[in-house]
N, C-alpha and C positions, 0 to 999 in steps of 0.2 A: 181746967187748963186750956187757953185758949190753941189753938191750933195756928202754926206759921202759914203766910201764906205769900206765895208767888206768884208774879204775872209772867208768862210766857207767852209771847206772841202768836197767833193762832198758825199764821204761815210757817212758824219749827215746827207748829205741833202736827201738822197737815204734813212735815216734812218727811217728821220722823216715823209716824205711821205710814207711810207712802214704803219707805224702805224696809220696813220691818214687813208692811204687806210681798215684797218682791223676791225676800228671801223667809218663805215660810217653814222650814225645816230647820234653819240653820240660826243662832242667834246674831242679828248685824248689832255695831256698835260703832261709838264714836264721838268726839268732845264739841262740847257747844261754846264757840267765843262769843264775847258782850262789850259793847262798848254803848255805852247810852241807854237807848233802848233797844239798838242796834244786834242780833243775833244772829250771829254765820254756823254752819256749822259744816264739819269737819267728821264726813263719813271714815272709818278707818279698818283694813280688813283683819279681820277676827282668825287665828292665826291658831285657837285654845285646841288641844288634841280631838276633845268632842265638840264641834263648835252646835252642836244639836241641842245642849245643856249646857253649855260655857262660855266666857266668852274671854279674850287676852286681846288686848290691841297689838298690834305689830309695832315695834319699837319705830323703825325710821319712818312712819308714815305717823306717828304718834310726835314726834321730837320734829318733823316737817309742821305739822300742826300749830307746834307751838311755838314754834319759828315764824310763823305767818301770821297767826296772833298779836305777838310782840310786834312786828312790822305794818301792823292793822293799829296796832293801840289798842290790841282789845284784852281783856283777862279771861281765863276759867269761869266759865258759867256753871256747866254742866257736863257729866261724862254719860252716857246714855247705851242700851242695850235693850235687846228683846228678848221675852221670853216665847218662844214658840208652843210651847204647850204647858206652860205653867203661870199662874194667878203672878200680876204683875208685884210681887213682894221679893226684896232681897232677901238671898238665898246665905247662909252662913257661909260659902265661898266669900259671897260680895262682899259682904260685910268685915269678913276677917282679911279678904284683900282690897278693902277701900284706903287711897292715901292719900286723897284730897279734902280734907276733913270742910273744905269751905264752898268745895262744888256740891253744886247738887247732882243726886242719880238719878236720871228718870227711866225708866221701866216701864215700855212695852211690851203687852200679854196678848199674844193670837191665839189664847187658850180657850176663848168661845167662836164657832165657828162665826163667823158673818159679822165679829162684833170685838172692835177695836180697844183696848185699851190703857189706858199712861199713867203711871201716880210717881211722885216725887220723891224723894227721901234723901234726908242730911244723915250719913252715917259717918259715926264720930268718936273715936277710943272702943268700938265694939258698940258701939248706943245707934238704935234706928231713929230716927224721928219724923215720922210723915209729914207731908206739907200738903196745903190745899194749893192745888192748881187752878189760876185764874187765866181762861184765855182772852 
């Protein structure tokens, strides 16, 4: 089975590890718009009761999002989070609360000290599907 594969611009991905480096305890999250090759993205605060293991977007800072998007011309690329101490793999929360079946999720793990890491995944009716990420 061949493996999906994505390009993501190296500057999200510098972006998104940047932020997941500045809150290392806590999981950050937040949606990636696209228009072209064009990628913004749209940090949003993490609201989840234990945001150390979880993570919930804040409604109006989510729905401003995509408000802005729409006004950009851009669509859903990606919804993105960190794992602070856990292997970058959706977690059966992610999976049983994924509702974007067309975004991708990328997953930042700061579960090896000094050593950053991001993997992709289409989660879709309960089904993971990993992607290879191309920067």
């Amino acid at each position: 089975m061949t493996k999906t594969t994505v390009q993501i611009p190296r500057t999200l991905a510098n972006q998104l590890l940047h932020q997941a480096q500045l809150s290392p305890s806590q999981e950050v999250c937040g949606l990636v718009g696209q228009r072209g090759d064009q990628c913004e993205c749209y940090p949003i605060e993490n609201v989840a009761t234990d945001a150390s293991v979880l993570f919930a977007l804040n409604a109006s800072e989510q729905l401003a999002a995509f408000k802005s998007m729409k006004e950009k011309g851009q669509s859903l690329f990606a919804i993105y989070h960190s794992h602070p101490s856990s292997p970058p793999l959706p977690s059966q929360i992610d999976i049983e609360d994924a509702n974007y079946s067309d975004a991708l999720y990328l997953i930042i793990s700061l579960n090896t000290k000094g050593v950053l890491e991001m993997r992709g995944f289409y989660l879709k009716a309960g089904q993971t599907e990993e992607v290879e990420l191309i920067l």
